[in-house]
C-alpha positions in Angstrom: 45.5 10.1 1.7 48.0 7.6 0.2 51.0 5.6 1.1 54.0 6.8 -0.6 57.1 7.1 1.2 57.3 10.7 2.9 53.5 11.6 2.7 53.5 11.0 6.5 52.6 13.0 9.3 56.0 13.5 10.7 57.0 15.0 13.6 60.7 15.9 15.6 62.2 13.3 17.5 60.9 10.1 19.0 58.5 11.4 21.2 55.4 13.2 20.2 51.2 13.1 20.4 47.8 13.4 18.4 44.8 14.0 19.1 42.1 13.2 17.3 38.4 14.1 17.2 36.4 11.6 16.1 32.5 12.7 14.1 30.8 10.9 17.2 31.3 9.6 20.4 31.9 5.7 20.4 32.8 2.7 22.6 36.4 2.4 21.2 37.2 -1.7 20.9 40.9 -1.5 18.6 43.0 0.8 17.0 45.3 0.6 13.8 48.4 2.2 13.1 49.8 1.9 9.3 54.0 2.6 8.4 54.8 1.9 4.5 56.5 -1.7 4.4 60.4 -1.7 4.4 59.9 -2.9 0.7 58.6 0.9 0.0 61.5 2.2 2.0 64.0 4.5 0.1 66.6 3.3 2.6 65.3 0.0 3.1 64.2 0.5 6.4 61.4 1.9 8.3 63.1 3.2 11.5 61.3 6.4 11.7 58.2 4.3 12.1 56.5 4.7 16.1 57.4 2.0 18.3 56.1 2.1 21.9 53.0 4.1 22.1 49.5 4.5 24.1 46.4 5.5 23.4 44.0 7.6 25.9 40.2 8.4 25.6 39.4 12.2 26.6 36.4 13.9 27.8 37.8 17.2 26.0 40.8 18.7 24.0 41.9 20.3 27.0 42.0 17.7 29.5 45.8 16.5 30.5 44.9 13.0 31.7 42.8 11.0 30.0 41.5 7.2 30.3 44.3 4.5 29.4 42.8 2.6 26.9 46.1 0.6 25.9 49.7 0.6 25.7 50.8 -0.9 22.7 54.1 -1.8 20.4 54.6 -1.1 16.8 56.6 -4.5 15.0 58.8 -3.4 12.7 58.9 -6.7 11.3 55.1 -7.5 11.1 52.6 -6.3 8.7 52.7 -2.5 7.4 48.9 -2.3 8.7 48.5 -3.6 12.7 45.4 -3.6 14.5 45.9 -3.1 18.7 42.5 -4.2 20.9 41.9 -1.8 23.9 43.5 -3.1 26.8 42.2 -1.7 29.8 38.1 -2.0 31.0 36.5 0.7 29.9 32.7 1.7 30.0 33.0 5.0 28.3 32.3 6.6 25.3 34.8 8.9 23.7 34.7 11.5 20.9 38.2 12.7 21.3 41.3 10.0 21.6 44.9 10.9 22.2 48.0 8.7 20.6 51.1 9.6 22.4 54.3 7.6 20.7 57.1 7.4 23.3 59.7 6.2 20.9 60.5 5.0 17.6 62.5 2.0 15.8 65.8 4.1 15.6 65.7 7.4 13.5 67.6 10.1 15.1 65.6 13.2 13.5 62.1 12.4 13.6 58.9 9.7 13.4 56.6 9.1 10.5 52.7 8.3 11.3 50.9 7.1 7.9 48.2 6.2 9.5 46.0 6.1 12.7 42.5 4.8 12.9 39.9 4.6 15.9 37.6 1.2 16.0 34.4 1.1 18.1 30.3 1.1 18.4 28.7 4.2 18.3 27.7 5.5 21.7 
């Protein structure tokens, strides 16, 4: 609900996923992905923050492979709050998205996700 350092959803390692279950089914058209600034930063630095990541539309929780709708890089160095347009053609209308993060800017323990929000036109 806020953005003070450590009220992040943080997970082991450099590789993990969410999904995410939007209240309707939309078009998605962009995605945002908020880290505190390095200013906030205890340490100074934000290298638990995601760095490579993708984001998938699914049909349902269950499914394995869902639609690519983008694969994307985190900048450490840019704004806290970056906005990511979907990549690939898509004509469908999701209700559940997946964010898989592949690696992170250099913390050995684990990744912090502030913030992850879904853009689009209602289906």
């Amino acid at each position: 609900p806020d953005m003070y350092p450590g009220n992040c959803w943080a997970f082991k390692g450099s590789q993990g996923y969410l999904v995410v279950r939007l209240s309707m089914k939309i078009y998605p058209t962009a995605f945002t992905v908020e880290h505190i600034p390095k200013t906030l930063s205890p340490t100074g630095n934000i290298t638990s923050a995601p760095r490579n990541f993708s984001v998938y539309g699914l049909d349902d929780e269950y499914q394995e492979e869902g639609k690519l709708l983008g694969e994307y890089v985190y900048d450490q160095e840019g704004e806290p709050l970056q906005m990511f347009p979907v990549m690939e053609e898509n004509e469908d209308a999701f209700q559940i998205v997946e964010l898989r993060i592949f690696s992170n800017w250099g913390h050995a323990e684990y990744t912090c996700l502030y913030r992850f929000r879904v853009h689009g036109r209602p289906a």
